[in-house]
C-alpha positions in Angstrom: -10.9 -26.7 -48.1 -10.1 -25.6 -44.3 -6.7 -24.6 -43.4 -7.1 -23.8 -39.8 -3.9 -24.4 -38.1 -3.5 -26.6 -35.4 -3.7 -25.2 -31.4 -1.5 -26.9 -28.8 -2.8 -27.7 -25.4 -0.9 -29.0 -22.3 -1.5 -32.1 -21.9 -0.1 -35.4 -19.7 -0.3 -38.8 -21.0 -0.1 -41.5 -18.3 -0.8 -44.9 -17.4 -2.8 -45.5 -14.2 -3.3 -49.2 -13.3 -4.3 -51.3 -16.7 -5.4 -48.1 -17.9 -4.4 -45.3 -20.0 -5.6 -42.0 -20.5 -5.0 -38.4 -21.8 -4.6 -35.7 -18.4 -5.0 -32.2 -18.1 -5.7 -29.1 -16.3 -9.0 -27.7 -16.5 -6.7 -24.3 -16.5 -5.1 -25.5 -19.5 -7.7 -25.9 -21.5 -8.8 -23.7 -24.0 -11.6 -21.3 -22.6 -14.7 -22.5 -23.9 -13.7 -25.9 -23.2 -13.6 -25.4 -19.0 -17.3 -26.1 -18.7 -19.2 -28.7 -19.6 -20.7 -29.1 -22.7 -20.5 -29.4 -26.3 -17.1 -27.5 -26.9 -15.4 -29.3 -23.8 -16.8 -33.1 -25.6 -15.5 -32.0 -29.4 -12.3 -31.6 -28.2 -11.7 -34.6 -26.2 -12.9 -36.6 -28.7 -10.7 -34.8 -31.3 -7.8 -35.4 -28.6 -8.5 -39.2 -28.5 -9.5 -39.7 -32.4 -13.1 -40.5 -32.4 -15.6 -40.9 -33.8 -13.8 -43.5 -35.7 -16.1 -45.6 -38.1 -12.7 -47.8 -39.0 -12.7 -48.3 -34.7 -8.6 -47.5 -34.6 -8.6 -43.9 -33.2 -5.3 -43.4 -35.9 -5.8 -40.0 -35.7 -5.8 -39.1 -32.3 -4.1 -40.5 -28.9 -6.3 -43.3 -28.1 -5.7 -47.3 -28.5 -8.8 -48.2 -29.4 -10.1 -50.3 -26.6 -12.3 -49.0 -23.8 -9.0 -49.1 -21.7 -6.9 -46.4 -23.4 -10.0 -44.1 -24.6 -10.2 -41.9 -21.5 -9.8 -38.5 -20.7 -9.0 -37.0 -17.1 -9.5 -33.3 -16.3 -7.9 -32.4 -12.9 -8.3 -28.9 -10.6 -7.8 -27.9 -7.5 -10.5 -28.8 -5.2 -13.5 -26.8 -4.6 -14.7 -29.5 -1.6 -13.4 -28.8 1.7 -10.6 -30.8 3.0 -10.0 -32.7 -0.4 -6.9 -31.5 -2.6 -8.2 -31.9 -6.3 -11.4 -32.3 -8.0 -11.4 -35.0 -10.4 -13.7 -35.3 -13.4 -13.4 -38.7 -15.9 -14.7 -38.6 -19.9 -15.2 -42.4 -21.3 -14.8 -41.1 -25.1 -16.6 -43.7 -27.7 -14.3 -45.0 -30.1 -16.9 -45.2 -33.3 -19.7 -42.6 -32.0 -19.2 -38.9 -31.3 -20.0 -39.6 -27.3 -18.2 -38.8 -24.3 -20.0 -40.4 -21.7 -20.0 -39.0 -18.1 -21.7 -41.4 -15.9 -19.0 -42.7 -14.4 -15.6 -43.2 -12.7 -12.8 -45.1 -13.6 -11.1 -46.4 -10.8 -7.8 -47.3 -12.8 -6.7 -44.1 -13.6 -7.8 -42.9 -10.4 -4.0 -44.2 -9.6 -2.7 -41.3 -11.9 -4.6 -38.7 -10.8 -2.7 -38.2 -6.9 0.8 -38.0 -9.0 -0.6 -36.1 -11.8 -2.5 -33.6 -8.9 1.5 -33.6 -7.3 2.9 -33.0 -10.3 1.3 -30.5 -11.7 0.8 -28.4 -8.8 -2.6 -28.6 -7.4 -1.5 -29.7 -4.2 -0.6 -27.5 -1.3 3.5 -28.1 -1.3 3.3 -28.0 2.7 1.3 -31.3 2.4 4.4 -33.0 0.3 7.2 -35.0 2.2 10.4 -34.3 0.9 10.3 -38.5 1.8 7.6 -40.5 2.2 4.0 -41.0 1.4 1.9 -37.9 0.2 -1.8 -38.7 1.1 -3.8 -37.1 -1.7 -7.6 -36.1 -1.0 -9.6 -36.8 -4.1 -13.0 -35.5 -4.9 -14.7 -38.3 -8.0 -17.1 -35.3 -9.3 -18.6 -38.1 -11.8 -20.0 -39.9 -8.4 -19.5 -37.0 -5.7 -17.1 -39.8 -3.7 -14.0 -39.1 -1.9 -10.9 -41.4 -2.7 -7.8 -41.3 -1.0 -4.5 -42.3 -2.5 -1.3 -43.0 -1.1 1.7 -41.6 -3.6 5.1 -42.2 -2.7 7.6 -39.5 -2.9 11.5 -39.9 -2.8 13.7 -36.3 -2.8 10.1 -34.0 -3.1 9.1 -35.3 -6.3 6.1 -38.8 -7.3 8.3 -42.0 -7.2 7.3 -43.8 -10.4 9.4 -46.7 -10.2 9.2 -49.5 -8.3 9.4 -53.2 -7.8 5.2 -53.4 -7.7 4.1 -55.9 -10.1 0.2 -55.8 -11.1 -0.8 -58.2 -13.3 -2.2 -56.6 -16.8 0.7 -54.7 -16.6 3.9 -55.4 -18.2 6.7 -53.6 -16.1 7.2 -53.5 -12.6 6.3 -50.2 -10.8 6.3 -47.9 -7.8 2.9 -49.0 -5.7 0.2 -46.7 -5.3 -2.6 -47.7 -2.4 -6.1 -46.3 -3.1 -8.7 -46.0 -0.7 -12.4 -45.9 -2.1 -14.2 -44.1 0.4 -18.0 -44.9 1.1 -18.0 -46.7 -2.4 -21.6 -47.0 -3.4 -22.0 -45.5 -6.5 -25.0 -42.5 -6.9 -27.9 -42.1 -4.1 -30.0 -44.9 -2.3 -29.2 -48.0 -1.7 -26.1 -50.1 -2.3 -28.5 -52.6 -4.0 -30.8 -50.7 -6.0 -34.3 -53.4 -5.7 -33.8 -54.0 -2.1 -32.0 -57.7 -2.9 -28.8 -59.4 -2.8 -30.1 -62.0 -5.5 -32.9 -61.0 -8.2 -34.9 -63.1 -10.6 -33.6 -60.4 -14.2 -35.8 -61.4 -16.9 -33.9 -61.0 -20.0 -35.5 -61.7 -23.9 -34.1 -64.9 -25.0 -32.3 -65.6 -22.5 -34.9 -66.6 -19.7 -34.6 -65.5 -16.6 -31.6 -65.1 -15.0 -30.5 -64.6 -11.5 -28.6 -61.6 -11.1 -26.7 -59.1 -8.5 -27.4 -55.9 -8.9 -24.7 -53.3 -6.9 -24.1 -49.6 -7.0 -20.2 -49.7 -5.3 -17.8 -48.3 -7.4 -20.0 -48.2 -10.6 -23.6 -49.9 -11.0 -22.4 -53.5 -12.1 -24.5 -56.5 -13.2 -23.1 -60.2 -12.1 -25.0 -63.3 -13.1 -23.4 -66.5 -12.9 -21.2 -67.8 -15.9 -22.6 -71.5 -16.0 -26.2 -69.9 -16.3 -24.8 -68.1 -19.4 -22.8 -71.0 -21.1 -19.6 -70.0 -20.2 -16.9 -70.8 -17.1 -15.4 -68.1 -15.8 -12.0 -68.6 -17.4 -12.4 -66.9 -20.2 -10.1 -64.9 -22.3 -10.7 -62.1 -24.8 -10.2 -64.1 -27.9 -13.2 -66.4 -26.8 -15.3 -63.4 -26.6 -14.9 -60.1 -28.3 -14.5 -61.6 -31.6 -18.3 -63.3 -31.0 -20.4 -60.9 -32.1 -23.6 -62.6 -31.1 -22.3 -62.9 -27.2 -21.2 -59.5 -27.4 -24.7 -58.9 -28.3 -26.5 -61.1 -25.4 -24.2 -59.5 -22.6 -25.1 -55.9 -24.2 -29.0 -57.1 -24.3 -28.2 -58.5 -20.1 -26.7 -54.9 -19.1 -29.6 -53.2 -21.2 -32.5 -54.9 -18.9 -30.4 -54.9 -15.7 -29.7 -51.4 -16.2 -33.7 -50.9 -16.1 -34.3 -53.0 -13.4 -31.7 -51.0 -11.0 -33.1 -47.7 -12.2 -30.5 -46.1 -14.2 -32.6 -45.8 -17.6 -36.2 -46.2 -18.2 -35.9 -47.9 -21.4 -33.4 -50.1 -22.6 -32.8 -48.1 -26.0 -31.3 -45.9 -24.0 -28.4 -48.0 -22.7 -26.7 -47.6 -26.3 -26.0 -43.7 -24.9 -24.8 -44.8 -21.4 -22.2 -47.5 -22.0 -19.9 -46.8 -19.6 -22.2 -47.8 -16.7 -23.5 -50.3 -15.5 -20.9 -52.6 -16.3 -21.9 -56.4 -16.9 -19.8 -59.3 -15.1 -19.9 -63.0 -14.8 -18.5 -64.8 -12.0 -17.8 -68.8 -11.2 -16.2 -70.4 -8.5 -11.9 -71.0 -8.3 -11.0 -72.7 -11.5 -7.4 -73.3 -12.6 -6.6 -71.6 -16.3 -4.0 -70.0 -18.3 -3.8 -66.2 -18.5 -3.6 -64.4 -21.3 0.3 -63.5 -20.6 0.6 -67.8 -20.2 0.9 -67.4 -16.9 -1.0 -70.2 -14.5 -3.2 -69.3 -11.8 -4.1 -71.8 -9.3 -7.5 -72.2 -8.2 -6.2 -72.3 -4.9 -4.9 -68.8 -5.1 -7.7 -67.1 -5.6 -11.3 -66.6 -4.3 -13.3 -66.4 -7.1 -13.2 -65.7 -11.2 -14.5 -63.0 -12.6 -14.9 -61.3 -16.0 -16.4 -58.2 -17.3 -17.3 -56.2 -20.0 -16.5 -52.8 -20.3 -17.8 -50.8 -23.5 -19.3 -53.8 -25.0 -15.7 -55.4 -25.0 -14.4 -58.6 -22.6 -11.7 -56.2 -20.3 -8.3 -57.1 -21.0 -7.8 -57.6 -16.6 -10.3 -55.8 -14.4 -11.8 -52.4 -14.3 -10.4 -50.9 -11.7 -13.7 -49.8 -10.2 -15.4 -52.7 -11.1 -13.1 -54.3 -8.3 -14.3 -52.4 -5.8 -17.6 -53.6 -6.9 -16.7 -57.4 -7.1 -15.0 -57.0 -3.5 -17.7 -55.4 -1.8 -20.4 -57.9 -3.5 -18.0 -60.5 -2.0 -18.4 -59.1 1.6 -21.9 -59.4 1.4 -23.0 -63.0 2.5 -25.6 -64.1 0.0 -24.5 -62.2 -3.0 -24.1 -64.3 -6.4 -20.2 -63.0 -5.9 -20.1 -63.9 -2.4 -21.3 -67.6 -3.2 -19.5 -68.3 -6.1 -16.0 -67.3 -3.7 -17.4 -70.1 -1.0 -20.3 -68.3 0.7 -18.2 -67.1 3.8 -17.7 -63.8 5.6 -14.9 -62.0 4.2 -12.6 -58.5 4.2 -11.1 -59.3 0.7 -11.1 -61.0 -2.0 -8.5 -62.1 -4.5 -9.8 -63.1 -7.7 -9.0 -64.6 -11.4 -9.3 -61.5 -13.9 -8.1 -62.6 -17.8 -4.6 -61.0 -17.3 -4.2 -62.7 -13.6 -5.1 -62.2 -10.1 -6.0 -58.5 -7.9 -6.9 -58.8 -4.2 -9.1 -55.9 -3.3 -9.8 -55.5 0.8 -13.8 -54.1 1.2 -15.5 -53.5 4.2 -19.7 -53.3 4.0 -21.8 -53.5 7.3 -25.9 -54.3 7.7 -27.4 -51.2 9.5 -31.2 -51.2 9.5 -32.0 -54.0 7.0 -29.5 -51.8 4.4 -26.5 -53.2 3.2 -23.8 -50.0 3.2 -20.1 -50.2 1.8 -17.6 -48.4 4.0 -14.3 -48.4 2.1 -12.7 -50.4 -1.1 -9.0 -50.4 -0.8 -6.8 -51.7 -3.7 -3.0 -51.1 -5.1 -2.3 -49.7 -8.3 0.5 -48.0 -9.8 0.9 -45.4 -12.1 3.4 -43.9 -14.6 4.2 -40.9 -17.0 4.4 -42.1 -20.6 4.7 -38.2 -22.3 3.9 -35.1 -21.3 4.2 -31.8 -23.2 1.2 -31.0 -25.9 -1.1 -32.3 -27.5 -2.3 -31.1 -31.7 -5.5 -30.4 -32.6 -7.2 -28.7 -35.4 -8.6 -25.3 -34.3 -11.8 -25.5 -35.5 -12.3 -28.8 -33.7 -14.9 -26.9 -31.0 
């Protein structure tokens, strides 16, 4: 029977947007674990408790839901002009998989204070009062993000009167600015169409919008589907069937927009692309109780992130659903009215998030300039985190 004691590494636990994740240092880590590769994914899925065949992640520091089973590795920058290099590890909660394809623009709100906090930004560029404009390179996408981190007395404000729906408590507001959004080379929509015919195994053929901003999403229309929009996640992720059809939808959509050759091999890329249904403005109940009016918002929207209905809205997923809106013709842009727009505010299950987008027709090719949302963000621990030392 092993008795290997248990190593300590520095570690940061913090919530950015509806998000939570585990945050380090890539200087912290143990040696073998600063590169990529099999040591590095053993021990942040040891940090976060998976694989978990029981799907509860007891023994580790995730919450078992796609939002709290993430990992964030932060250094100083190696890009010119940015401050810190930011790398994000979606860890499965029941398979041994950390999957690297993506960004997740939640904790993106995290990683300025975090980068602050922990030093891996110049102190000359930190306000003793302010803002502190924190240049971040996404390494999972190569994209630059900028975010805006208010400082009172030199140190990350935390506390604030922002309120963000998905979020319980009120907190300081962090603005984010995705820069040239599209999500991994070529074209913003991968077939060359706003609208394409996605031919889907029982369930016909569905009309779909296929965008790389943010991360690769899928939207089809919720009526075509059987549902309205409003859903919530009790009407969902307890179906196992329609959790099944939506993971058969991203499965061909993820073929037909290039990012696997076969759909088996969407069950080892589940972070992207992520799958969304949309409907025009419909009055419901959130799942806090809360009311939202049709005629506060633009559109609804829900999606699915690691085979899961999302508790509010990915964060970039957002920037996805925004710069879909500000492209006239778009299944997004119809469903919110079919009219030129800058932003969008639309119904998510938790409440409402108004995302600003600007995307511009050059040449026949649709390109997306800049997503800009508010988050906030907040330390929960900080300290170290246990594992076994013969995890990696």
């Amino acid at each position: 029977m092993s008795s290997v004691p248990q190593i300590k590494v520095p570690a940061t636990y913090m919530r950015g947007g509806t998000s939570k994740g585990v945050f380090f240092r890539r200087q912290d880590l143990p040696e073998p674990c600063q590169a990529p590769g099999e040591a590095r994914d053993k021990l942040l899925m040891r940090v976060i408790g998976s694989p978990d065949p029981y799907g509860q992640q007891i023994d580790g520091m995730g919450g078992a839901t796609s939002s709290t089973s993430k990992t964030v590795i932060l250094d100083k920058s190696e890009q010119p002009d940015h401050d810190v290099d930011y790398l994000f590890g979606q860890v499965a909660i029941d398979r041994a998989f950390v999957d690297w394809s993506g960004n997740c623009g939640n904790l993106t709100a995290a990683v300025g204070a975090f980068a602050i906090s922990g030093g891996l930004v110049d102190p000359a560029r930190i306000p003793e009062n302010g803002i502190c404009t924190v240049r971040i390179w996404q390494k999972n996408i190569q994209k630059t993000i900028i975010a805006h981190v208010p400082i009172t007395n030199g140190e990350v404000q935390e506390t604030g009167d922002f309120e963000l729906d998905g979020v319980t408590f009120p907190a300081a507001e962090v603005e984010i600015e995705f820069m040239d959004p599209a999500d991994g080379e070529g074209s913003m929509f991968p077939t060359g169409n706003l609208v394409d015919d996605l031919e889907v195994p029982g369930e016909g053929t569905l009309k779909a919008t296929m965008i790389n901003a943010g991360i690769p999403t899928i939207f089809v229309n919720a009526a075509d589907i059987g549902y309205t929009g409003t859903e919530l996640q009790k009407d969902i992720n307890g179906d196992a069937d329609a959790l099944a059809r939506f993971e058969k939808m991203r499965a061909y959509g993820a073929v037909k927009m290039g990012l696997i050759s076969d759909i088996a091999e969407a069950a080892s890329r589940q972070h992207t692309p992520k799958i969304a249904f949309v409907a025009p403005a419909t009055d419901y109940q959130a799942s806090s109780g809360k009311q939202i009016s049709s005629n506060d918002i633009d559109v609804c929207v829900r999606a699915l992130s690691m085979g899961k209905l999302h508790h509010a809205m990915m964060g970039t997923a957002s920037v996805a659903i925004a710069t879909a809106a500000a492209v006239p013709g778009t299944l997004v842009n119809l469903a919110a009215g079919g009219v030129e727009r800058e932003s969008v505010t639309f119904g998510h299950p938790s409440g409402t998030l108004r995302v600003g987008a600007a995307a511009e027709e050059v040449n026949g090719e649709w390109t997306a300039k800049k997503a800009i949302m508010s988050r906030s963000a907040r330390v929960i621990m900080e300290g170290q985190v246990r594992i076994p030392g013969d995890t990696f």
